[in-house]
C-alpha positions as CSV (number, residue, x, y, z in Angstrom):
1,X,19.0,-27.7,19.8
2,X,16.9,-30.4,20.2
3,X,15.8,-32.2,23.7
4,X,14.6,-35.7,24.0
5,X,10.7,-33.9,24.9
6,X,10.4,-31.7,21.6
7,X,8.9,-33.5,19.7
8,X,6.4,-31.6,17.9
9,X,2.7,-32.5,17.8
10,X,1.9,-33.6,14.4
11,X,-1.3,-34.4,14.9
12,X,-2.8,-31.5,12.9
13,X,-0.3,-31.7,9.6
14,X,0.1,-35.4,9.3
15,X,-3.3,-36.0,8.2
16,X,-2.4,-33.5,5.1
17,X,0.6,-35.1,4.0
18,X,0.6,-38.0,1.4
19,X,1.9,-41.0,2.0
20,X,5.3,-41.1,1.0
21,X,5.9,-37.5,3.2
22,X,4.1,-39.6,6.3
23,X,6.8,-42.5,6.3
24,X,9.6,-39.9,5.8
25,X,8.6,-38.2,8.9
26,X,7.7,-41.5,10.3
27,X,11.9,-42.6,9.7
28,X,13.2,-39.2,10.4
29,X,11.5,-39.4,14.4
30,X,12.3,-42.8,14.4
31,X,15.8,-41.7,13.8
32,X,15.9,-39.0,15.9
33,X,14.4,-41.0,19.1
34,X,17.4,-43.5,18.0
35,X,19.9,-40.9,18.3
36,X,19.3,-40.5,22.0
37,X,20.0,-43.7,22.9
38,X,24.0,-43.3,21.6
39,X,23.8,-40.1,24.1
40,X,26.9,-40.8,26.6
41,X,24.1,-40.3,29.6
42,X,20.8,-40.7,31.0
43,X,18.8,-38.2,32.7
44,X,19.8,-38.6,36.5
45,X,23.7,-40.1,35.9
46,X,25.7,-38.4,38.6
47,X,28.3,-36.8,36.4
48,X,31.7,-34.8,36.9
49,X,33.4,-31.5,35.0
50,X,36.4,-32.7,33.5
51,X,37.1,-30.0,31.1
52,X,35.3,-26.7,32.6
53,X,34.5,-23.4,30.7
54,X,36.4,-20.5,30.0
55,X,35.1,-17.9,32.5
56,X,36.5,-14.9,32.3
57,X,35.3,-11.2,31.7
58,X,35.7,-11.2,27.8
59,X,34.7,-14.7,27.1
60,X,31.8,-15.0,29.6
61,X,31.3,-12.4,31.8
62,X,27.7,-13.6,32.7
63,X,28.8,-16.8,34.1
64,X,31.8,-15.1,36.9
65,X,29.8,-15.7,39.3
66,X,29.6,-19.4,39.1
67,X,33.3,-20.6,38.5
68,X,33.0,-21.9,41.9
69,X,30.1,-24.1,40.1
70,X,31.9,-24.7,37.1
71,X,35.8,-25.6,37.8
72,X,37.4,-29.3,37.2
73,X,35.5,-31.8,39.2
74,X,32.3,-29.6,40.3
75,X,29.8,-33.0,40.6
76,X,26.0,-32.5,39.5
77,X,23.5,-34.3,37.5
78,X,22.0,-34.5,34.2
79,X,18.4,-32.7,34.5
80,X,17.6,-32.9,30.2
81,X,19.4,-34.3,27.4
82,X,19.8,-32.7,24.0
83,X,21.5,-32.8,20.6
84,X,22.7,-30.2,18.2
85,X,25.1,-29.8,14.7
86,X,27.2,-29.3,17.6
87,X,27.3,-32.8,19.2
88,X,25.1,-34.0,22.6
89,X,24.8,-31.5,24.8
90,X,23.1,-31.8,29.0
91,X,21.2,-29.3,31.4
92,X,24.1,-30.0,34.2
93,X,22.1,-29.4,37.4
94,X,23.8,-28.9,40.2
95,X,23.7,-27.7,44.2
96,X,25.2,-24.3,45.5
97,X,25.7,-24.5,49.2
98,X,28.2,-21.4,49.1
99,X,29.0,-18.0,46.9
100,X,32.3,-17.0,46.9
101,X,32.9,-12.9,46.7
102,X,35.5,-10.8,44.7
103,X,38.1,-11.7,47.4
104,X,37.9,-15.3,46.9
105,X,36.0,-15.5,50.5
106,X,33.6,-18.4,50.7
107,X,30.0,-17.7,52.2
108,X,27.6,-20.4,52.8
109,X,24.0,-19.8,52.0
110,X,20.8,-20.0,54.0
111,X,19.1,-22.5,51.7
112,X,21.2,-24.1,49.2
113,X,19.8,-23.6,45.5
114,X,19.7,-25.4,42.4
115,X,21.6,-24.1,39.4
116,X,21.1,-25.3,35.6
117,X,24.0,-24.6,32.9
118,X,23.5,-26.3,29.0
119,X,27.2,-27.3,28.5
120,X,28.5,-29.9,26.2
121,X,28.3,-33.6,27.3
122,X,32.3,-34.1,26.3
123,X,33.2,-31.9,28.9
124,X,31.9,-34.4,31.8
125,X,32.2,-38.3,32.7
126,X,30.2,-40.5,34.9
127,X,30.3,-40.7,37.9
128,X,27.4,-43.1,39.1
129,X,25.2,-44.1,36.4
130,X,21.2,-43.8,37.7
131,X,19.6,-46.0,35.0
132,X,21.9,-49.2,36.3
133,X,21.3,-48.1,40.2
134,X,17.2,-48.4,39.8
């Protein structure tokens, strides 16, 4: 997976390719910088789960104790972009003000924290976009 910041530092190798290999790598970042801009959001949009995970013991037994974060309509923002073979994928960022226990019962927290989960940008849709707000 590939984030719009990992781009590697080619300082060192470029030098030793010849020129043909340098405007090949030259298109293929060129293309890959491109492919960002067709990504359905921007760092910051203020986006909402529309098709949440499967959490459940067998399938994701790591994540049970953040369905409360991840069920339809749980609102967060995008912290990083990122593309795959898979399709465009976001670091959803979002705010827990409460933990719910085995019972169901919710408890609100001291200080709320900030939780990241890399889900796949098809399963949200915007909600306010930032880029148009600044």
């Amino acid at each position: 997976m590939y984030d719009e910041r990992s781009l590697p530092n080619l300082d060192a190798i470029y030098p030793l390719l010849n020129y043909d290999a340098q405007e090949e790598l030259r298109l293929l970042l060129r293309l890959r910088q491109d492919l960002f801009k067709l990504h359905p959001f921007k760092v910051g949009d203020i986006i909402k789960l529309i098709d949440p995970p499967n959490i459940t013991d067998e399938e994701a037994p790591g994540w049970a104790g953040y369905r409360h974060l991840l069920s339809y309509g749980s609102t967060g923002s995008v912290a990083e972009r990122s593309c795959s073979d898979h399709g465009f994928g976001i670091l959803f960022k979002v705010i827990e003000t409460f933990w719910v226990d085995e019972t169901g019962n919710h408890h609100e927290l001291k200080e709320p924290q900030t939780k990241y989960f890399n889900l796949a940008a098809s399963r949200f849709e915007l909600v306010s976009n930032m880029a148009q707000a600044v």
